[in-house]
Residue frames relative to the residue before (quaternion, step in Angstrom):
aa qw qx qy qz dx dy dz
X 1.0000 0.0000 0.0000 0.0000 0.00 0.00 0.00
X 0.0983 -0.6863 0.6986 0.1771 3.95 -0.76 0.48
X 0.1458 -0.7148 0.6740 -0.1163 2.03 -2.07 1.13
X 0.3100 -0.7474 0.5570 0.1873 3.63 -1.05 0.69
X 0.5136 -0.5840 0.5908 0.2149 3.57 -1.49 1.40
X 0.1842 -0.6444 0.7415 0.0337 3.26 -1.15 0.86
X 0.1625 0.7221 -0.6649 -0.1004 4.06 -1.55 0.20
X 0.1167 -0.8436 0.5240 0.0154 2.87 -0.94 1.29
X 0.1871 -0.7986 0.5247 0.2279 3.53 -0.98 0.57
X 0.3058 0.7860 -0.5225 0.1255 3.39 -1.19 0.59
X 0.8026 -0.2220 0.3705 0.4115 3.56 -1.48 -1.09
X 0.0430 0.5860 -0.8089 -0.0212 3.38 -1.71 0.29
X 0.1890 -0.6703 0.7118 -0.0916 3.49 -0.76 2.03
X 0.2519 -0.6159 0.7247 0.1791 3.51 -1.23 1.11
X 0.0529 -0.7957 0.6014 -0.0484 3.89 -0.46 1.04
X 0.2539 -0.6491 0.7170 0.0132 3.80 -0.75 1.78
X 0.4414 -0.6672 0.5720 -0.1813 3.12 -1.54 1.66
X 0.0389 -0.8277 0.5511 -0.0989 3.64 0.26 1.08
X 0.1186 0.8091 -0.5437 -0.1889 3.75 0.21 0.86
X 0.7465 -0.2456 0.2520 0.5647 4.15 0.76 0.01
X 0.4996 -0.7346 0.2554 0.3815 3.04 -0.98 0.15
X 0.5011 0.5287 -0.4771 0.4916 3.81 -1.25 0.38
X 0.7042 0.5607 -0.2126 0.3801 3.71 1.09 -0.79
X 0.1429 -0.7565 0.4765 0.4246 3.72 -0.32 0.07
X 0.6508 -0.4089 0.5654 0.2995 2.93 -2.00 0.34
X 0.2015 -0.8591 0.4705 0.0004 3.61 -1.53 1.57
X 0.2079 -0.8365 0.4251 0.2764 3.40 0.16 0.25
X 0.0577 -0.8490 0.5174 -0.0902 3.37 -1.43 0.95
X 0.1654 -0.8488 0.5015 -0.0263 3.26 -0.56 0.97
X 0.0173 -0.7930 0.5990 -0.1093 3.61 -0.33 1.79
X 0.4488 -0.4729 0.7527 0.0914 3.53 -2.02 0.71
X 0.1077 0.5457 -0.8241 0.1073 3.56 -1.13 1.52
X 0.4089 -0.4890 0.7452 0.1960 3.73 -1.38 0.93
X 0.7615 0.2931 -0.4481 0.3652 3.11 -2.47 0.93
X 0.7666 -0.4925 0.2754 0.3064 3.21 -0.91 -0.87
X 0.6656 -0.5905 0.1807 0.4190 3.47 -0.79 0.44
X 0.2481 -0.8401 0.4824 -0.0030 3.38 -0.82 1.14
X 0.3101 -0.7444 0.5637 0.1788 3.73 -0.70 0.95
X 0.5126 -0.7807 0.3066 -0.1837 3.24 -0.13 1.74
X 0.3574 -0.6197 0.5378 0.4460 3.46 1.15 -1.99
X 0.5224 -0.6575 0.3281 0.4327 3.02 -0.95 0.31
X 0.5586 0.5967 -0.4758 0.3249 3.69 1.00 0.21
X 0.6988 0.5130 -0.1306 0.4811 3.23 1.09 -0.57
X 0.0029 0.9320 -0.3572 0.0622 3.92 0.44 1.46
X 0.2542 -0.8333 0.3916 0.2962 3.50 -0.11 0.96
X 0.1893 -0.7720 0.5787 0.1824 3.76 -0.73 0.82
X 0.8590 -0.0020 0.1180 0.4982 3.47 -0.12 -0.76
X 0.3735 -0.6376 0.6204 0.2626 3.52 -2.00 0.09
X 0.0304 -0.8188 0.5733 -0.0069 3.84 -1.03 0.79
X 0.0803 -0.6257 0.7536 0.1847 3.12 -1.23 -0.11
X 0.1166 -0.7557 0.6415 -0.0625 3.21 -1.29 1.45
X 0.0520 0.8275 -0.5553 -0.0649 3.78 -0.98 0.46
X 0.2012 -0.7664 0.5945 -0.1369 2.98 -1.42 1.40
X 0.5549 -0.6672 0.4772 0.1386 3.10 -1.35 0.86
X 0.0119 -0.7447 0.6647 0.0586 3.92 -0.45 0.75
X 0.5944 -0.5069 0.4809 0.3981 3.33 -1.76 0.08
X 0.6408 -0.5600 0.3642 0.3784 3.91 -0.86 0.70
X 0.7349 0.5450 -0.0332 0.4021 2.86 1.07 -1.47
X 0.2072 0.8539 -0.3774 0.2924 3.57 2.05 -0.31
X 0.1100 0.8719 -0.4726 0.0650 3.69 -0.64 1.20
X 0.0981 -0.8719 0.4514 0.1622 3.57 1.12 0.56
X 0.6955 0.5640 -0.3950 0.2052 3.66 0.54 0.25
X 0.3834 0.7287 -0.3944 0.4079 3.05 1.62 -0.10
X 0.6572 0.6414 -0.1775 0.3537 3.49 1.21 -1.46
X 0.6093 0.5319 0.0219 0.5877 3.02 1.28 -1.50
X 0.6876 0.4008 -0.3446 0.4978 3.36 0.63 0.01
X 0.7133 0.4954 -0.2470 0.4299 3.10 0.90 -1.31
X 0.7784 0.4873 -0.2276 0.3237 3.23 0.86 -0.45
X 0.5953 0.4510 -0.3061 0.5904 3.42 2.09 -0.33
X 0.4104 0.7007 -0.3730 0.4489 3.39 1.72 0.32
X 0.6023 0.5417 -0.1862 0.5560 3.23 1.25 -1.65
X 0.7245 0.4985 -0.2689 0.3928 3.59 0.27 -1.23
X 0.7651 0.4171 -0.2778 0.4043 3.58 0.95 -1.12
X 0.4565 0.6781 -0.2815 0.5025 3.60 1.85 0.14
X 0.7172 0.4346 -0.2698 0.4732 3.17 0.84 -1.14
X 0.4351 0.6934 -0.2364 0.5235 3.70 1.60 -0.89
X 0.7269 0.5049 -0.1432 0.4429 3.17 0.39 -1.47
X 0.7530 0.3938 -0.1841 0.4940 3.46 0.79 -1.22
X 0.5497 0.6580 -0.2625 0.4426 3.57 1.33 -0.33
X 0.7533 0.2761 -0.2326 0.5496 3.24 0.95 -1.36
X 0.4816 0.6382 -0.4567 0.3902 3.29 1.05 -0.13
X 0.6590 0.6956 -0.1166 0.2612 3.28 0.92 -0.70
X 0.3869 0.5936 -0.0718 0.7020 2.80 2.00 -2.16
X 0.7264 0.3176 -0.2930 0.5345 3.76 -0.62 -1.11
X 0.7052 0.3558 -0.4570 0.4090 4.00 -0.35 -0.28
X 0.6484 0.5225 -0.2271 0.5049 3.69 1.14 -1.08
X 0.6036 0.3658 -0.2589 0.6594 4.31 0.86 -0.45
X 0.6016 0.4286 -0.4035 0.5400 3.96 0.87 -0.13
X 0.6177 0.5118 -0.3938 0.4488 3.64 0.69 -0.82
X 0.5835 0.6396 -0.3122 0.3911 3.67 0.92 -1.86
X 0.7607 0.3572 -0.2381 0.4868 3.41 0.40 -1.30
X 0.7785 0.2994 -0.3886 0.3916 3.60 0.16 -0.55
X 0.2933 0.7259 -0.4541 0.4252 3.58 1.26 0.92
X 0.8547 0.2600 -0.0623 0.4449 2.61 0.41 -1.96
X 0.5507 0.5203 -0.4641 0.4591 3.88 1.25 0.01
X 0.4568 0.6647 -0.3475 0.4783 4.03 1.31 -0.27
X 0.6351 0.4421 -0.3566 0.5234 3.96 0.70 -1.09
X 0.4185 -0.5911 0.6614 0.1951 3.40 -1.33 0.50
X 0.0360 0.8241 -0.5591 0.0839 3.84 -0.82 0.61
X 0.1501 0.7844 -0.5687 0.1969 3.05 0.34 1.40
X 0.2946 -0.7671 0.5348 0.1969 3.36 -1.18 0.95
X 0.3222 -0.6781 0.5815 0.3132 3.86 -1.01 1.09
X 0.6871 -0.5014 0.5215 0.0669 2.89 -1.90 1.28
């Protein structure tokens, strides 16, 4: 399979996990490229790196990304569909009421 070297500079954030209470607390350690970012206090910058890694040549993030603003515009879709059936109901409520004014 070919592949293409990627190097990135950036962060390593030591990031404390809070799952609720009764739960313990996990520890985690993440890589954000660019520069150093202020995070919260859960989230602690330790150091600068440059890491490098191997992707597939052929690597296409858009397939992903589509599929998912696909998903999203469905779920949208099915919402306002929804709203519109419910404001369709409202009105044929309120066209049902007789409304006669007394003389």
């Amino acid at each position: 399979m070919n592949t293409k070297t990627i190097t990135q500079t950036g962060w390593v954030y030591f990031d404390l996990w809070r799952y609720g209470f009764g739960y313990p607390a996990a520890e985690h350690w993440k890589f954000i490229s660019g520069t150093k970012l202020d995070l919260g206090k859960d989230n602690i910058p330790v150091c600068e790196v440059t890491i490098t890694f191997d992707v597939p040549a052929d690597f296409d993030h858009r397939g992903p990304q589509i599929a998912a603003l696909q998903a999203e515009k469905e779920k949208i879709s099915a919402e306002f569909a929804e709203r519109v059936t419910q404001i369709d109901r409202q009105i044929n409520s309120l066209l049902a009421i007789e409304c006669e004014v007394a003389a």
